[in-house]
C-alpha positions in Angstrom: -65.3 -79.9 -21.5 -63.4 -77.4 -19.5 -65.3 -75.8 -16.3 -67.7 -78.7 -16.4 -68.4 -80.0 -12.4 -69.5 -84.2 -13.1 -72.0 -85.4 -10.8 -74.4 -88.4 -11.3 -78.8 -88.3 -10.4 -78.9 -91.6 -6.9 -81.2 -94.0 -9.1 -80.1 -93.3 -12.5 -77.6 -93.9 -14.7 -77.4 -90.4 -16.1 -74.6 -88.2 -15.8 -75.0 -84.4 -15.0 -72.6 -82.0 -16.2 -73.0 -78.3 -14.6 -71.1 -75.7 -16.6 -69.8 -73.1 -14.0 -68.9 -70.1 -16.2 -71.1 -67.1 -17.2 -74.1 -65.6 -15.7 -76.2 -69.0 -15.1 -75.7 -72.8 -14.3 -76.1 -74.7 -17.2 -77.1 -78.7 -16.6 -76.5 -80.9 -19.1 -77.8 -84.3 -19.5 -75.9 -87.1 -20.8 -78.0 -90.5 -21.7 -78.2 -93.4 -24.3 -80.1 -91.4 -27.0 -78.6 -88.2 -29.1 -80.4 -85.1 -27.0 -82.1 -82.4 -29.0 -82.7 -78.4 -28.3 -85.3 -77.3 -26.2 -86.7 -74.2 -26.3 -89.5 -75.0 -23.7 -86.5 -74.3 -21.0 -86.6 -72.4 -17.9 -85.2 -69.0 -19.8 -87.0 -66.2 -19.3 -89.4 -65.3 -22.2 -87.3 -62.3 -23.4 -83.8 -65.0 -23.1 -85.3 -67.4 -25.3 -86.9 -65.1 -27.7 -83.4 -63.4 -28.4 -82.4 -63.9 -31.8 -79.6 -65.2 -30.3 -80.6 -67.9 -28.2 -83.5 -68.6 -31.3 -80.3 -69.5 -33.9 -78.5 -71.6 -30.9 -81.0 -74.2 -30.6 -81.7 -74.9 -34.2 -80.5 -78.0 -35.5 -77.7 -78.6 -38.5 -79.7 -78.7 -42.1 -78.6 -81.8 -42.7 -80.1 -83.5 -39.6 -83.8 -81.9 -40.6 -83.7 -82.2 -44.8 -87.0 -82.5 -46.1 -88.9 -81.7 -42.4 -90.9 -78.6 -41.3 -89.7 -78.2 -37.8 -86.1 -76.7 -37.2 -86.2 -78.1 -33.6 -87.4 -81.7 -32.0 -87.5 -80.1 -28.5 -89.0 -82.0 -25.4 -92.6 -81.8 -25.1 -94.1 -79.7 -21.9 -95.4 -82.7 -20.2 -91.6 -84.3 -20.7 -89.9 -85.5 -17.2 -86.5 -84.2 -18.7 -85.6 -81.2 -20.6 -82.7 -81.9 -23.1 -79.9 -79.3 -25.1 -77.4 -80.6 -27.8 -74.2 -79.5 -26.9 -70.3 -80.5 -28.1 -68.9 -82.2 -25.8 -65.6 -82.9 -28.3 -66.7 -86.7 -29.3 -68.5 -86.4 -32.0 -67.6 -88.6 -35.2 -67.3 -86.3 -38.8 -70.2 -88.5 -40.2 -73.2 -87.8 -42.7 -76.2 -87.5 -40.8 -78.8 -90.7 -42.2 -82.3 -88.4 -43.4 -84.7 -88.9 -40.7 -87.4 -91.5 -41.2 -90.8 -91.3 -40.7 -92.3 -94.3 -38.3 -95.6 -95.1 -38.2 -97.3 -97.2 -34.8 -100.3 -98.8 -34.9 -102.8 -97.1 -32.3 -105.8 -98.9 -30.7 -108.3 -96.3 -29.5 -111.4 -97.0 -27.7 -113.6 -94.7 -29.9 -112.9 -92.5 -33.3 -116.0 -89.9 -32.8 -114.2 -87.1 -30.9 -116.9 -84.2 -29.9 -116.4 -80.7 -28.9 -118.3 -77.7 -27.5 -116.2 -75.4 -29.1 -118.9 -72.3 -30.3 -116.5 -70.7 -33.4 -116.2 -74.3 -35.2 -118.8 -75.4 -37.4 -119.0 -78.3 -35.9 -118.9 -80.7 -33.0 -117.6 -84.1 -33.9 -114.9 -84.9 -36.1 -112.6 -88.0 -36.9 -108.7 -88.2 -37.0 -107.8 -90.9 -38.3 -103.6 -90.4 -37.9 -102.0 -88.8 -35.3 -99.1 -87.0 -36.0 -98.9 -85.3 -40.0 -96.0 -86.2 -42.5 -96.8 -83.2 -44.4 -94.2 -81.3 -41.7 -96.2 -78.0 -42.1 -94.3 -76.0 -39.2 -97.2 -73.9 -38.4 -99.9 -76.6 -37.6 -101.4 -76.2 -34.5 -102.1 -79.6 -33.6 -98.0 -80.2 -33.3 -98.8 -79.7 -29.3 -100.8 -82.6 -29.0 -97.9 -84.9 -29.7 -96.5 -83.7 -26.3 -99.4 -86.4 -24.7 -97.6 -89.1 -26.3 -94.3 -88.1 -24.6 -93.0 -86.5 -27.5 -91.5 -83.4 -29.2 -94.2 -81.4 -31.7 -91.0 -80.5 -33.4 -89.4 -83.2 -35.4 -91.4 -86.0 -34.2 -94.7 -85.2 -34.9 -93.9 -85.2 -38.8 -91.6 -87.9 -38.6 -93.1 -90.4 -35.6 -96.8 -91.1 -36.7 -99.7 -93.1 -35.3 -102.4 -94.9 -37.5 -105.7 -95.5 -36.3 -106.1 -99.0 -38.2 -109.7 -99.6 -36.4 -110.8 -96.3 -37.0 -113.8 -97.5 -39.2 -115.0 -100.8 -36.6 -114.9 -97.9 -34.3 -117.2 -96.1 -36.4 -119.5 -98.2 -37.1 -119.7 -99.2 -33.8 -120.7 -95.5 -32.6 -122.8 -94.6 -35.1 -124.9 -97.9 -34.4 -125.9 -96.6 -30.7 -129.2 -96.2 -30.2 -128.8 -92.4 -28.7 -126.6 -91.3 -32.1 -128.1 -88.6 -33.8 -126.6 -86.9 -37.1 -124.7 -84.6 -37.8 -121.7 -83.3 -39.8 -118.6 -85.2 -39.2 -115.5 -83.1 -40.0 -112.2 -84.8 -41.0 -108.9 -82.6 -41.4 -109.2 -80.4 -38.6 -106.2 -81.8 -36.7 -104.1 -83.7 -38.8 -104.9 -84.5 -43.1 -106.6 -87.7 -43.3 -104.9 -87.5 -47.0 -101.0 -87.2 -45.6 -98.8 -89.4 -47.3 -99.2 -92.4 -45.6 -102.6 -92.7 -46.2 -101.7 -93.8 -50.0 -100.6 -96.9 -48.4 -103.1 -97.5 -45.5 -106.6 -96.0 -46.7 -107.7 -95.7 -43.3 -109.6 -92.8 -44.4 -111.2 -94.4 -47.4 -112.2 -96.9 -45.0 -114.1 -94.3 -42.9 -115.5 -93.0 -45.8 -116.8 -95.8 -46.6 -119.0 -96.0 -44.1 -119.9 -93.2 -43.8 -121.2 -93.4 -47.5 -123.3 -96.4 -46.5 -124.5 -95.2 -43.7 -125.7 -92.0 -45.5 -124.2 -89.9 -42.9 -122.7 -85.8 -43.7 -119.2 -85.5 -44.0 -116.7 -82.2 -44.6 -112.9 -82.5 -45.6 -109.8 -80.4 -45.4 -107.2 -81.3 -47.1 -104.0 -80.1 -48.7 -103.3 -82.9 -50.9 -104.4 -84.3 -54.4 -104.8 -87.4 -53.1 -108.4 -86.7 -52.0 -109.1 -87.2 -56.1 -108.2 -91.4 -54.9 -111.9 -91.3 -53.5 -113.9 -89.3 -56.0 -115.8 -92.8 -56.6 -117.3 -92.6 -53.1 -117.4 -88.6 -52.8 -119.3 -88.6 -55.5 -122.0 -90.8 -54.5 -122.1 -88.7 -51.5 -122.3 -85.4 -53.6 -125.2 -86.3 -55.4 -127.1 -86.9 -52.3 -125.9 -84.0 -50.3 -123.6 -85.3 -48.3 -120.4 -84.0 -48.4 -118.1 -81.3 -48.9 -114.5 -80.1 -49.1 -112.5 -77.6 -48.4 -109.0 -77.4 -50.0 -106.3 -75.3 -48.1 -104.1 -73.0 -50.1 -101.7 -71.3 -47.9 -99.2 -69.8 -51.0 -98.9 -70.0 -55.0 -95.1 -69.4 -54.7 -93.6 -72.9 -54.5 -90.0 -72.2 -52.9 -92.5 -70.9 -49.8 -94.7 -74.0 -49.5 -91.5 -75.6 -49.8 -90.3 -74.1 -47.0 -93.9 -74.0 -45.0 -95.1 -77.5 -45.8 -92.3 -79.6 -47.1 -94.0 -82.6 -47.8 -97.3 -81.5 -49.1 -98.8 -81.6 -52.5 -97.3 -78.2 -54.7 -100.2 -75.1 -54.7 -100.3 -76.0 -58.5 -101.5 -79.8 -57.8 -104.0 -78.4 -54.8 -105.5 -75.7 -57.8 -106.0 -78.7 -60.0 -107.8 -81.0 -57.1 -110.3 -78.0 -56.6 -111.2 -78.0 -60.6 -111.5 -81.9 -60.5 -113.5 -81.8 -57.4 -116.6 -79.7 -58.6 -115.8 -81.2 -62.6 -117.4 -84.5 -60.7 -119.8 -82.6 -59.0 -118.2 -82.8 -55.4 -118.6 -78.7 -54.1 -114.8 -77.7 -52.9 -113.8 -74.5 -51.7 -110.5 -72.7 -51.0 -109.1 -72.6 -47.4 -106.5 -69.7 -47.1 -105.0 -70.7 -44.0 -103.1 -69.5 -42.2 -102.8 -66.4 -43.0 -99.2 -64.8 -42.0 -98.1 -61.5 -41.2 -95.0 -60.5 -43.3 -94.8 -64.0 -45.1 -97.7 -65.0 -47.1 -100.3 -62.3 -46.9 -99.6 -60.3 -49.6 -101.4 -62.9 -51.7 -104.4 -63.2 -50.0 -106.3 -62.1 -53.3 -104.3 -64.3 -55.6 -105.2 -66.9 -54.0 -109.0 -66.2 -54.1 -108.7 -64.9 -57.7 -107.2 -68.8 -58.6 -109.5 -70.8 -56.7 -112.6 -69.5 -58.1 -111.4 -69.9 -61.8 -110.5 -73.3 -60.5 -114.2 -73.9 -59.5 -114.3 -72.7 -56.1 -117.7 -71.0 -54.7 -116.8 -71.3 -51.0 -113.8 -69.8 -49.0 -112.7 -69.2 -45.3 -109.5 -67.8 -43.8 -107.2 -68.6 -40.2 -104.9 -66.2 -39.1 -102.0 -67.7 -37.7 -102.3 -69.4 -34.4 -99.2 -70.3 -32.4 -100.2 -72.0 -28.5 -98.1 -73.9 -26.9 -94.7 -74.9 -28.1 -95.9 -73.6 -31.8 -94.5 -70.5 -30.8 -91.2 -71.4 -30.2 -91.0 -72.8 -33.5 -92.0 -69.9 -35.4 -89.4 -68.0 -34.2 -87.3 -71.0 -35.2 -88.7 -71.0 -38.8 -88.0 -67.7 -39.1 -84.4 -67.7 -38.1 -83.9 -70.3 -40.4 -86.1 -68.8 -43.4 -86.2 -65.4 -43.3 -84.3 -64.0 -40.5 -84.9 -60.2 -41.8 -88.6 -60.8 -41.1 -88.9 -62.2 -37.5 -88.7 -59.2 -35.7 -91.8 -57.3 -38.2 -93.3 -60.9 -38.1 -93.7 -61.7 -34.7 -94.6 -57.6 -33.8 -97.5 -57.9 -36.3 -98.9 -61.3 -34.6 -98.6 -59.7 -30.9 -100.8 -57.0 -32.4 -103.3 -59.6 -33.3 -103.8 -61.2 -30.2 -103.7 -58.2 -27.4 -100.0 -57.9 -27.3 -99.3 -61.4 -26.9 -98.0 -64.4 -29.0 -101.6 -66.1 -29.0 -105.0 -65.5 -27.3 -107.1 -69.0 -27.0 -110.8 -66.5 -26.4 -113.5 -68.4 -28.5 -114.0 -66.1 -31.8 -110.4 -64.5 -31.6 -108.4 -67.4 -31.7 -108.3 -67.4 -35.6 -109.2 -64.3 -36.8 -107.1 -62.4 -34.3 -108.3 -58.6 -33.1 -107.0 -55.5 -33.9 -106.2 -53.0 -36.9 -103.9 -55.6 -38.9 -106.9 -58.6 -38.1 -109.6 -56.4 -38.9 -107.4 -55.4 -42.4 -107.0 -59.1 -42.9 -110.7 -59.5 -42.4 -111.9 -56.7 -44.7 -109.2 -57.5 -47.2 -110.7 -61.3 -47.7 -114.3 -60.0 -47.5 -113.8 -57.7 -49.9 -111.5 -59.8 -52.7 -114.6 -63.2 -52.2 -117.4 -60.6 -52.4 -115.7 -59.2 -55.6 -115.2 -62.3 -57.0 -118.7 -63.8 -56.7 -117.9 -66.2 -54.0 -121.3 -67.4 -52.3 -121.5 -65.9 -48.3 -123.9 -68.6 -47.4 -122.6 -72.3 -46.3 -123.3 -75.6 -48.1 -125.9 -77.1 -45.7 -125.3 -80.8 -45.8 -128.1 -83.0 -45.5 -128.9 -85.4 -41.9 -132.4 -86.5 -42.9 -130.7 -89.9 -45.3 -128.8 -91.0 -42.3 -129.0 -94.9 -41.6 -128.0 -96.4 -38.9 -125.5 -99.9 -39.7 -127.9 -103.0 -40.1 -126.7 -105.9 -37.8 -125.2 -107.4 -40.5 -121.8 -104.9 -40.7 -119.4 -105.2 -38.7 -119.8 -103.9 -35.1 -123.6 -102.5 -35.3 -125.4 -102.5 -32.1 -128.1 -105.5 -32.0 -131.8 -104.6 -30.9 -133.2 -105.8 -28.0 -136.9 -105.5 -29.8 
């Protein structure tokens, strides 16, 4: 606490500390709640970035065991930015593992659209928000910053359920206006995380879905999806659905240390054989692809998959907007701090120099000699292989709309 000036916020009950030593002011905020790192500070890129700096604001082992994110940083939209710091008082006490919390979330609607032209598709249907899974790299960890919280820590271990999610549905696709087409389910969060064992929103969804004969796709990285091969394959037989299975590595200490709390590579192999064994067509996702961690075994990966049954595959290069890339850096000091430098050199030279480039049809698939290797690499290994370049078309022409009987349908006026 030494060369710490004490001054108190008129209005609040906070107390600021401003460290007076070394090149900078330093403010510290002291409130009710234990503060956490944040790299989204005011440093200067190149400050924050430093190695240094990187290792300072990663939290003790023992505080994240079992989670994805080294960090739980404020958000970007957050009023106050928070940094863990000694301030002499702390107890010598074992740190409790961090639980995972689930709130109940009442949206309006469950049918969310894009415009997006290098997705296959414009609607899709999430029915968590938030992912226990804790894979560090997932770029939907930003979009826990709208709730007023961190896409570190939080967003793996403070979830929201959609409990409505299929009266919603129903609901939308009884308006008279809905046409069909394709609803996607995994592209933000897994509808098969954990806590979906429990809840089955998503075999609620589904369920509709079946008997409304409307086209649905799935990514997934868990086992669980094998829950609902009752329903899938009902829907397989008439067209309706497919599924793509993401594989990111084969080595289990990595997807240990990538996903913590997802189903093992092994047990994602075996859901792609049982999958088409009951006729349901599931491919391989290798995604994401990343430089100087996991993209030596692009080919393995491929190679397994199709003896597992696959006939379909795609590949995402590593994306990192927001506040993702802050924790990559983070992941890396903690993982494989021999790496980050080569690692985050060879994403800049993806994206134009820089850590991420949101342009439509670069986004994933990055530009550039090591993105068009990637590219040429995968191309070359599914071509090999026998894997089918055209798409599973899904059928649209069984859709029926919910009868007036279910739940929510829209009643005609004629």
């Amino acid at each position: 606490m030494q060369n710490m000036r004490v001054s108190s916020r008129p209005g609040s009950a906070a107390i600021v500390l401003t460290q007076e030593e070394g090149m900078s002011n330093r403010l510290f905020l002291i409130c009710s709640q234990i503060a956490e790192p944040s790299p989204m500070s005011d440093l200067p890129a190149r400050s924050r970035y430093d190695p240094v700096a990187v290792a300072a604001r990663i939290l003790p082992a023992e505080r994240r065991r079992g989670r994805g994110a080294a960090t739980n940083a404020s958000g970007r939209f957050g009023i106050e930015k928070r940094e863990d710091f000694d301030d002499g008082w702390t107890r010598e006490e074992k740190a409790e593992p961090l639980r995972t919390e689930v709130t109940l979330e009442k949206p309006k609607a469950i049918i969310t659209r894009n415009v997006s032209p290098d997705i296959p598709f414009d609607r899709s249907i999430n029915p968590y928000r938030g992912c226990e899974h804790g894979c560090f790299y997932c770029f939907a960890r930003p979009t826990h910053a709208f709730m007023g919280l961190s896409p570190g820590l939080d967003f793996e271990s403070r979830l929201f359920a959609k409990e409505n999610a299929a009266t919603l549905l129903e609901r939308e696709l009884a308006q008279l206006k809905y046409a069909p087409a394709p609803i996607a389910m995994g592209t933000n969060t897994d509808p098969y995380q954990p806590i979906e064992r429990e809840r089955r929103i998503t075999r609620s969804v589904i369920e509709v879905l079946q008997r409304c004969r409307h086209p649905l796709s799935i990514v997934t990285k868990s086992n669980l999806i094998l829950r609902d091969l009752d329903i899938l394959g009902e829907m397989a037989r008439e067209g309706l659905i497919k599924v793509f299975v993401s594989v990111t590595t084969l080595d289990r200490r990595l997807a240990r240390k990538m996903e913590p709390r997802a189903p093992t590579p092994e047990k994602r192999l075996e859901a792609i054989k049982a999958l088409n064994a009951a006729g349901i067509p599931a491919g391989v996702m290798v995604a994401p692809i990343m430089p100087a961690i996991n993209d030596s075994e692009i080919e393995t990966i491929l190679t397994r998959a199709y003896a597992a049954g696959a006939r379909e595959a795609g590949y995402v290069c590593l994306r990192l907007p927001l506040e993702i890339r802050d924790m990559f850096r983070e992941w890396l000091q903690v993982n494989f701090p021999d790496r980050l430098k080569r690692a985050i050199a060879l994403v800049q030279s993806m994206h134009g120099g820089k850590d991420y480039e949101a342009q439509w049809g670069r986004r994933m698939a990055g530009s550039g000699p090591y993105a068009w290797m990637i590219g040429r690499r995968f191309e070359t290994a599914a071509r090999r292989l026998g894997y089918r370049e055209e798409k599973t078309i899904l059928r649209t022409d069984l859709f029926r709309k919910p009868t007036p009987a279910e739940k929510g349908a829209q009643l005609s006026l004629f």
